[in-house]
C-alpha angles and dihedrals in degrees: 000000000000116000121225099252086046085056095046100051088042093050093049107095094031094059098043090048100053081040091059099023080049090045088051098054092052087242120187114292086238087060095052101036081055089062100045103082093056091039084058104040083053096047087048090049095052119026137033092271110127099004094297108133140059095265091200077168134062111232139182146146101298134229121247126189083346092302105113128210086028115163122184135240099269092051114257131124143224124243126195118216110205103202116212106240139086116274085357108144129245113245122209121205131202107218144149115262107267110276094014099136120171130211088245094052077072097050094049089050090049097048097044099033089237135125131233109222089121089072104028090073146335102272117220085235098068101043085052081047097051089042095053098044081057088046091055103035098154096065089063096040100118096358129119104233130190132202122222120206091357110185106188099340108251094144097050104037078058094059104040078052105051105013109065087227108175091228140352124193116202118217151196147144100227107078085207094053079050096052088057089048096053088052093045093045085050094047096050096036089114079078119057092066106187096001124094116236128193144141130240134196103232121169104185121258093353101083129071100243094171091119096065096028107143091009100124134079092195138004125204136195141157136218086341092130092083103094117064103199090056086058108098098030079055096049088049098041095054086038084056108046091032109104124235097254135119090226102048109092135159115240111205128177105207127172104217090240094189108304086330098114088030089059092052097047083062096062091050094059092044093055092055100262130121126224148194133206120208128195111177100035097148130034095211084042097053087040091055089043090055092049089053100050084059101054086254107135146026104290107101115208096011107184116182096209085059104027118040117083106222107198110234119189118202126183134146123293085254084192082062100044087051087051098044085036090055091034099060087039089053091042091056097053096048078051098052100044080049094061095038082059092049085041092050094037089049088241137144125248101253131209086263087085092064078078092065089046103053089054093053097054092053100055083043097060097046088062102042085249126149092219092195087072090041085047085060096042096051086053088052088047097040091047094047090045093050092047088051099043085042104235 
């Protein structure tokens, strides 16, 4: 049977589409009255509206140009981010009111086989995320960090702001999601100091990412585990821009929302990578989540399964990377000692060699490698190393 928090996260998207589809077609006042109770309880259980969230950081109406509370003419407001640490700066961020969803949001998903959570409210996951990033500056300091799955960019813009990050790169699927960051990212940019700071349209697994593969010390992403069908294209596509590196790792807070973290755990794994699943990651976060167990707070219907951000921390199985990378180097030099004996017995390479091939390629795969340049690079290593050993 489907529990009650199950049902809430998988009816999410169904209720609040009949409710605007339903608005937009200037539907009866009885059809829309019957949807508001569920559209509210939704909207407690999974934004700030109406208290519920942990609120890590301080948020209100911003000021812009010294008038305070402005929205702009397409009617969206300004939200200032007050950011707890001395000198830190306040970040203002330019975002729909919670709930606000268009006809054309519907259209986008559709074409681009996307969602649009990252403009419909500001989600609990990603205030604990940002807070936690602030809370751990120094592992950013000098590292190129991407955001997953972005919204409006709170987490990333944090860190860009208090970390000293060499770069962030600021991501979503949804080209409209990524057309809020960029002018967040523009109106905050007094901020960043020496990092680099932009925005990139990334819907997971479609496009050819080949160009920035192994580019990122860290990744980072909140609540992004909930669809299913989004679970294999998200594993690969943190497996592929994540660099080689022991100490490059993803961090992801993730409610459990049913199996559907677990689910996507398993993917993980499938793809090559390890992971680690954290419960009690912050002393002021687990505090606020007891409370909130209890009915103390400010947080209504608070339901663990769907509220409470586990931290989940995915790298390479360096063990893994150290045996495929051996393995290729091992398998060029068994290649090139098989052609210098063709070569010496004026004979021609013969099909025998697709076998080393084969093997290559897949090592090679498994590390996001183009073997053909390790290929190169282990001549250059083996004839270096025969000159110097004098055979």
């Amino acid at each position: 049977m489907e529990t009650k928090s199950n049902h809430s996260s998988s009816s999410r998207w169904g209720i609040l589409r009949d409710a605007f589809l339903a608005q937009s077609r200037s539907s009866s006042s009885s059809s829309s009255s019957s949807s508001q109770p569920e559209k509210k309880r939704i909207s407690r259980t999974t934004t700030r509206a109406g208290g519920g969230g942990f609120n890590m950081i301080p948020c209100h109406r911003g000021f812009i140009n010294g008038n305070r509370n402005v929205d702009d003419d397409d009617g969206d407001v300004y939200v200032s981010y007050t950011l707890p640490l001395n000198e830190a700066p306040t970040l203002v961020l330019r975002q729909r009111p919670e709930n606000t969803v268009n006809l054309n949001d519907f259209h986008i998903c559709n074409k681009y086989n996307i969602d649009n959570t990252g403009l419909v409210c500001h989600w609990p996951s990603e205030d604990v995320l940002a807070y936690f990033c602030l809370s751990h500056a120094d592992m950013f300091r000098s590292k190129r960090i991407l955001e997953l799955g972005a919204g409006y960019g709170l987490a990333g813009l944090v860190i860009a702001a208090s970390t000293d990050a060499l770069e962030v790169v600021i991501s979503d699927g949804n080209p409209q999601v990524v057309d809020y960051i960029q002018r967040n990212i523009q109106a905050n940019s007094a901020a960043y100091a020496e990092t680099m700071v932009k925005s990139m349209i990334l819907h997971w697994n479609r496009e050819d990412v080949s160009n920035i593969s192994s580019t990122f010390d860290i990744i980072i992403a909140s609540d992004c585990t909930f669809f299913k069908e989004f679970h294999e294209g998200l594993a690969q596509t943190v497996k592929c821009l994540l660099k080689h590196s022991e100490a490059s790792e993803a961090i992801f807070l993730s409610p459990k929302r049913g199996n559907s973290l677990e689910k996507f755990l398993e993917k993980v794994r499938e793809v090559g990578l390890h992971f680690n699943i954290t419960e009690n990651y912050d002393e002021k976060v687990w505090q606020l989540h007891q409370n909130f167990i209890i009915g103390e707070g400010s947080w209504p219907n608070y339901e663990v399964d769907h509220c409470y951000p586990l931290l989940d921390t995915l790298g390479s199985d360096f063990a893994t990377v150290i045996e495929d990378t051996n393995k290729i180097l091992q398998l060029c030099a068994r290649r090139r000692r098989y052609r210098e004996r063709m070569v010496l017995e004026n004979m021609a390479v013969s099909e025998c060699e697709d076998e080393h091939v084969n093997v290559l390629n897949e090592s090679a795969l498994r590390l996001n490698l183009d073997w053909s340049s390790t290929v190169e690079h282990s001549y250059s290593t083996c004839t270096k190393n025969k000159i110097s050993n004098g055979s």
